[in-house]
FIKOLZA-1660 file (N, C-alpha, C; in steps of 0.1 Angstrom, whole numbers, plus 5000, padded with zeros to 4 digits):
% residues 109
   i   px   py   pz ch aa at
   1 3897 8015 8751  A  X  N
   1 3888 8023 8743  A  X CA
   1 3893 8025 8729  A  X  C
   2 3904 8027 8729  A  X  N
   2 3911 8033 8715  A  X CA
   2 3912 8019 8706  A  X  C
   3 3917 8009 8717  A  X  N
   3 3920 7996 8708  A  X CA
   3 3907 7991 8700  A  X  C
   4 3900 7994 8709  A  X  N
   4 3884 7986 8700  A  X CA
   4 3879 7997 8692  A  X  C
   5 3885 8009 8691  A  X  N
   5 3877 8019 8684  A  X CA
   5 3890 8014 8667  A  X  C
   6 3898 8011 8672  A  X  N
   6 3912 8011 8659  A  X CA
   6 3909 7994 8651  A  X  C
   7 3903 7987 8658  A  X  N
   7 3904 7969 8655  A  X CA
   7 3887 7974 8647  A  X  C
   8 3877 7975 8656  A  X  N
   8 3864 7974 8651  A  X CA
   8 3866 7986 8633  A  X  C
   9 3878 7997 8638  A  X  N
   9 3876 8004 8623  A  X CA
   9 3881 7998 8612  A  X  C
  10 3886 7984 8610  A  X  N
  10 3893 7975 8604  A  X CA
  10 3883 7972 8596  A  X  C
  11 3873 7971 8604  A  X  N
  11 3860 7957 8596  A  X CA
  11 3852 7968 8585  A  X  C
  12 3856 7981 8586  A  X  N
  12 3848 7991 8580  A  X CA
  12 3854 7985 8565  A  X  C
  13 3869 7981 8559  A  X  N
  13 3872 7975 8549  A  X CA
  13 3863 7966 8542  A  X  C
  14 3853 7960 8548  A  X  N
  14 3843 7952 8542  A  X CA
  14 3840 7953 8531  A  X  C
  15 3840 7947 8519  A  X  N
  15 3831 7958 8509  A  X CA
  15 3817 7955 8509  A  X  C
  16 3810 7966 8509  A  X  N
  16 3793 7966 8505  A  X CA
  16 3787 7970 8524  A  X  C
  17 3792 7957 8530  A  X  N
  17 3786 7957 8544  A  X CA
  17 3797 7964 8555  A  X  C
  18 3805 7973 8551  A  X  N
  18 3821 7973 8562  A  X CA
  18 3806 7983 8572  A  X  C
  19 3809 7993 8565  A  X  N
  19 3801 8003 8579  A  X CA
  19 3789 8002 8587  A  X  C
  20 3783 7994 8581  A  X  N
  20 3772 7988 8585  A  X CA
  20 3774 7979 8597  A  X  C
  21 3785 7973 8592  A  X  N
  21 3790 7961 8602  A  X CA
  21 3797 7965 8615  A  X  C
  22 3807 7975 8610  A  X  N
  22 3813 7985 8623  A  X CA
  22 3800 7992 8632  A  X  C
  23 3787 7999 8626  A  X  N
  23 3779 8007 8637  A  X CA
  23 3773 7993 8641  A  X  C
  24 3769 7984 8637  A  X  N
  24 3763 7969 8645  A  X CA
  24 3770 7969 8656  A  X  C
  25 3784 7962 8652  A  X  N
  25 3792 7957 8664  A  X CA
  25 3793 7974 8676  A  X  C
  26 3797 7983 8672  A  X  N
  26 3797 7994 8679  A  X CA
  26 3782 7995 8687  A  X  C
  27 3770 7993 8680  A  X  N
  27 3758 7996 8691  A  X CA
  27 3753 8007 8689  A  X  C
  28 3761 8019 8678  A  X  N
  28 3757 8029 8682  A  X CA
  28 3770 8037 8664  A  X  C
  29 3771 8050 8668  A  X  N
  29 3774 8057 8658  A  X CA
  29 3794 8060 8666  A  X  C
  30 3789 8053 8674  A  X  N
  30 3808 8054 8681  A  X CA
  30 3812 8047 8693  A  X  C
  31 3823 8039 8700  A  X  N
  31 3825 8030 8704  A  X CA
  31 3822 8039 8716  A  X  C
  32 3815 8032 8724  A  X  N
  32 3813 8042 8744  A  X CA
  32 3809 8029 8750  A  X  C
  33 3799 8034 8762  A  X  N
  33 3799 8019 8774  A  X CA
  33 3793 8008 8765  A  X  C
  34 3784 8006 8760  A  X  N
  34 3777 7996 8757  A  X CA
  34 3785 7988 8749  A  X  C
  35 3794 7995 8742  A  X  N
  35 3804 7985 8734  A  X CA
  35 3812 7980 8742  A  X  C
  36 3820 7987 8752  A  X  N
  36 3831 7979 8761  A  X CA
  36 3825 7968 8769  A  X  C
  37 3810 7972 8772  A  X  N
  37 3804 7964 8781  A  X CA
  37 3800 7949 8768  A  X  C
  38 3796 7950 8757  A  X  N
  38 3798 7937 8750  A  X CA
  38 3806 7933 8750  A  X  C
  39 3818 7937 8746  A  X  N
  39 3834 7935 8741  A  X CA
  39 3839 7925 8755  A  X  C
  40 3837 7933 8768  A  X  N
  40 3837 7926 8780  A  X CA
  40 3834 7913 8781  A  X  C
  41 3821 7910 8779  A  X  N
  41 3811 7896 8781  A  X CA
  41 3816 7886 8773  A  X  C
  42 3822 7896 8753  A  X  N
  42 3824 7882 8748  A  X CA
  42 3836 7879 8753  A  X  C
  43 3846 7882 8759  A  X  N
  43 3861 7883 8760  A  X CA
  43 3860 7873 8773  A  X  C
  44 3847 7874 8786  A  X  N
  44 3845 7864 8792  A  X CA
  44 3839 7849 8790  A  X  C
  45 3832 7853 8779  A  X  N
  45 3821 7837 8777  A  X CA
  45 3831 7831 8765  A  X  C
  46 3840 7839 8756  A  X  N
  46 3840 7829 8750  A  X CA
  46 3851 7819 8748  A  X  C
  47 3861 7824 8764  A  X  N
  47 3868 7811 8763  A  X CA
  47 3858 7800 8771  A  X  C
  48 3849 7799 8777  A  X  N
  48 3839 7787 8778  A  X CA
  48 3834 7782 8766  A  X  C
  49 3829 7787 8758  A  X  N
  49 3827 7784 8746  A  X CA
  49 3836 7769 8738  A  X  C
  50 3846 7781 8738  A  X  N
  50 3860 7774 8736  A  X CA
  50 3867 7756 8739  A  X  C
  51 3859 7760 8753  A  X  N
  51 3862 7745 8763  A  X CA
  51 3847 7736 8761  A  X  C
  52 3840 7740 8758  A  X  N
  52 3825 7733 8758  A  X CA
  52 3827 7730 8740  A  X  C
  53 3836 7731 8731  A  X  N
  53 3834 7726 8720  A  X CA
  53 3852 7721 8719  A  X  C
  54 3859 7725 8728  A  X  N
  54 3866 7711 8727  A  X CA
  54 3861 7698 8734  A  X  C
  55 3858 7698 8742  A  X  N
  55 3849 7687 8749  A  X CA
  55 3836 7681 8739  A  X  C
  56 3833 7690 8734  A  X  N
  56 3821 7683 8722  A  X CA
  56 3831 7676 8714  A  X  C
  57 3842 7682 8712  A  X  N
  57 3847 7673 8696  A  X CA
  57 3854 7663 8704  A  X  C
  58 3861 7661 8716  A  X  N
  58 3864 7652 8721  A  X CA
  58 3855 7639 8723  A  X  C
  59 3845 7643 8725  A  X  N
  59 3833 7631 8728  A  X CA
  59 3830 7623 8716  A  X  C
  60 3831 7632 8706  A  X  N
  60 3823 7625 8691  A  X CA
  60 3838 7619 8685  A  X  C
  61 3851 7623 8692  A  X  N
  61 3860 7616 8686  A  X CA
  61 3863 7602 8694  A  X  C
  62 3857 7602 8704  A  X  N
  62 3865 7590 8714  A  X CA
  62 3848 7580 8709  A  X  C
  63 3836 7588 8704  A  X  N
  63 3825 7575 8702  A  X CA
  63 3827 7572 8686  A  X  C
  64 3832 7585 8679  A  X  N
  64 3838 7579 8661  A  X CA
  64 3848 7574 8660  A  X  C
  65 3855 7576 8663  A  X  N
  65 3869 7571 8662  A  X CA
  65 3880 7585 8654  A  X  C
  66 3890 7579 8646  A  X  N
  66 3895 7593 8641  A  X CA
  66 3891 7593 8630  A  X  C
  67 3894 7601 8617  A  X  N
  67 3897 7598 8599  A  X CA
  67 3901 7586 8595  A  X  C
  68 3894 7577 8590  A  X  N
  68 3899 7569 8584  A  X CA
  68 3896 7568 8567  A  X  C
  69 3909 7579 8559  A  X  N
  69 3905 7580 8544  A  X CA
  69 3907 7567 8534  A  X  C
  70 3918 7556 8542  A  X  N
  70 3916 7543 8531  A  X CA
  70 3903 7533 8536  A  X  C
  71 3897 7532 8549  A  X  N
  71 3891 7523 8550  A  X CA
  71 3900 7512 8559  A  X  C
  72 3905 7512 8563  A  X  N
  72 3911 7498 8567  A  X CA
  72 3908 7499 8576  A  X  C
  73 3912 7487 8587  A  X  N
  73 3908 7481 8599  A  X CA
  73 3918 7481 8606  A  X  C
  74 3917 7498 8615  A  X  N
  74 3927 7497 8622  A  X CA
  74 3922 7500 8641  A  X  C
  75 3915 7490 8641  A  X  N
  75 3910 7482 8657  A  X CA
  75 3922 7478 8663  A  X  C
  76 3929 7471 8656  A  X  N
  76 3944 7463 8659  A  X CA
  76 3949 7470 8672  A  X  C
  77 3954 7478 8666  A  X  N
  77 3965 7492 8674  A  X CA
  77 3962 7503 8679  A  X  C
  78 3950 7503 8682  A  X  N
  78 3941 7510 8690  A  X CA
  78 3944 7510 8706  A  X  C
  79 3945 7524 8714  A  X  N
  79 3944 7524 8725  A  X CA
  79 3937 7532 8730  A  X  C
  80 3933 7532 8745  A  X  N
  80 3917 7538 8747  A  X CA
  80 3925 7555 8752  A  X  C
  81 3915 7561 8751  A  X  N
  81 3919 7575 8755  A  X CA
  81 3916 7580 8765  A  X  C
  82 3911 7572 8774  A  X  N
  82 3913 7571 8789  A  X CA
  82 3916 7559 8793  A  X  C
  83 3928 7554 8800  A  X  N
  83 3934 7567 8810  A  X CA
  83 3947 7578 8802  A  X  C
  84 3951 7568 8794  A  X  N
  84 3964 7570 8789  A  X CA
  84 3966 7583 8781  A  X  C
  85 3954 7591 8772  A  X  N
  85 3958 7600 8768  A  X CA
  85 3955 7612 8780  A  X  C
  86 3940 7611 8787  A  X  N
  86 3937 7621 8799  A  X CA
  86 3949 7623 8805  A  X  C
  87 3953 7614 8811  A  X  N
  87 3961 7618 8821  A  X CA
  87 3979 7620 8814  A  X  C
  88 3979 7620 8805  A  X  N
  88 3989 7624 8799  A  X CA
  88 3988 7643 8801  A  X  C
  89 3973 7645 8790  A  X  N
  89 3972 7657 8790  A  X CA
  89 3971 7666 8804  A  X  C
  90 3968 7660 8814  A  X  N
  90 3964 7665 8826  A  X CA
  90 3977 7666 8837  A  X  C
  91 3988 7656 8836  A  X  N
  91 4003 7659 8838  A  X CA
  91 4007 7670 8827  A  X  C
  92 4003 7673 8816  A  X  N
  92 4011 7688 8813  A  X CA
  92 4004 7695 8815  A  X  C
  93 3991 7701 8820  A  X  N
  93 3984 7707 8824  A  X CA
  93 3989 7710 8836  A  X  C
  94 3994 7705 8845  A  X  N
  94 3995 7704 8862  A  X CA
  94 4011 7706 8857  A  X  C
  95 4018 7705 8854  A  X  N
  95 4032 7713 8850  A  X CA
  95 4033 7725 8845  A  X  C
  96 4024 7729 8839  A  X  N
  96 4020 7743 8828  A  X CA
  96 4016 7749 8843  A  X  C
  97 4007 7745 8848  A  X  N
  97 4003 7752 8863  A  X CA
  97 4012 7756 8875  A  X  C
  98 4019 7747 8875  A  X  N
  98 4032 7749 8884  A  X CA
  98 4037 7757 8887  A  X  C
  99 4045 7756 8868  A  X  N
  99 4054 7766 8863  A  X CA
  99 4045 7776 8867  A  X  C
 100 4038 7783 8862  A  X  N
 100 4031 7796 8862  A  X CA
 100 4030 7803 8873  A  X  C
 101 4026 7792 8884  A  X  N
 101 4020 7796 8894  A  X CA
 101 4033 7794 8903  A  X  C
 102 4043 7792 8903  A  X  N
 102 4059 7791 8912  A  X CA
 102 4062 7805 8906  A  X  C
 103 4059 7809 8888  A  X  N
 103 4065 7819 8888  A  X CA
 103 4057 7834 8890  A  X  C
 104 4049 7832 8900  A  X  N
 104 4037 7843 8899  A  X CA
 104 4040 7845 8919  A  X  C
 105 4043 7833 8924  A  X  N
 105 4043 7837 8935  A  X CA
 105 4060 7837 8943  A  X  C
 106 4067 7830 8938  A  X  N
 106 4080 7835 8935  A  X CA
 106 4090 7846 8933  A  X  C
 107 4085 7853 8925  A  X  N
 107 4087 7862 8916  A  X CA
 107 4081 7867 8908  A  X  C
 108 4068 7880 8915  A  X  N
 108 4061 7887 8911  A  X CA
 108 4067 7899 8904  A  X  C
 109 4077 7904 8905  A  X  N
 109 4082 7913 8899  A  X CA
 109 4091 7909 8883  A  X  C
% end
């Protein structure tokens, strides 16, 4: 409660729109349920967000290609990004998981 009443009083520094901006996000003239209950939802959706636009930028990078600022033709030395980068990322992913999870059921304290 306090934290979102001390972060959201940050944005009041705005100039022209601060307080305006703080009773928006607030909902109201002071932080109570309706704000925690937003604060809640974005804190859930927006790491999907998150993953639904790395996956967008992944798509449009694997059908563009990367930056190419000289122009040249670099087809040559090209490798495809499946299998070799997925499952690169997906063995540190499944190690990051491990870890975590050996040390969560391991040694909960």
């Amino acid at each position: 409660f306090w934290g979102a009443t001390v972060i959201t009083n940050l944005l009041s520094a705005v100039p022209y729109v601060g307080n305006t901006l703080v009773q928006w996000i607030w909902g109201g003239f002071s932080v109570d349920n309706a704000t925690l209950t937003r604060f809640f939802a974005f804190h859930f959706l927006f790491p999907f967000v998150i993953a639904g636009a790395t996956l967008l930028h992944l798509l449009f990078l694997h059908q563009t290609g990367s930056n190419n600022p000289l122009g040249l033709n670099s087809d040559v030395d090209k490798i495809s990004f499946h299998p070799y980068f997925s499952y690169k990322d997906l063995l540190g992913f499944a190690i990051v998981l491990i870890g975590l999870a050996s040390l969560a059921l391991f040694s909960p304290n």
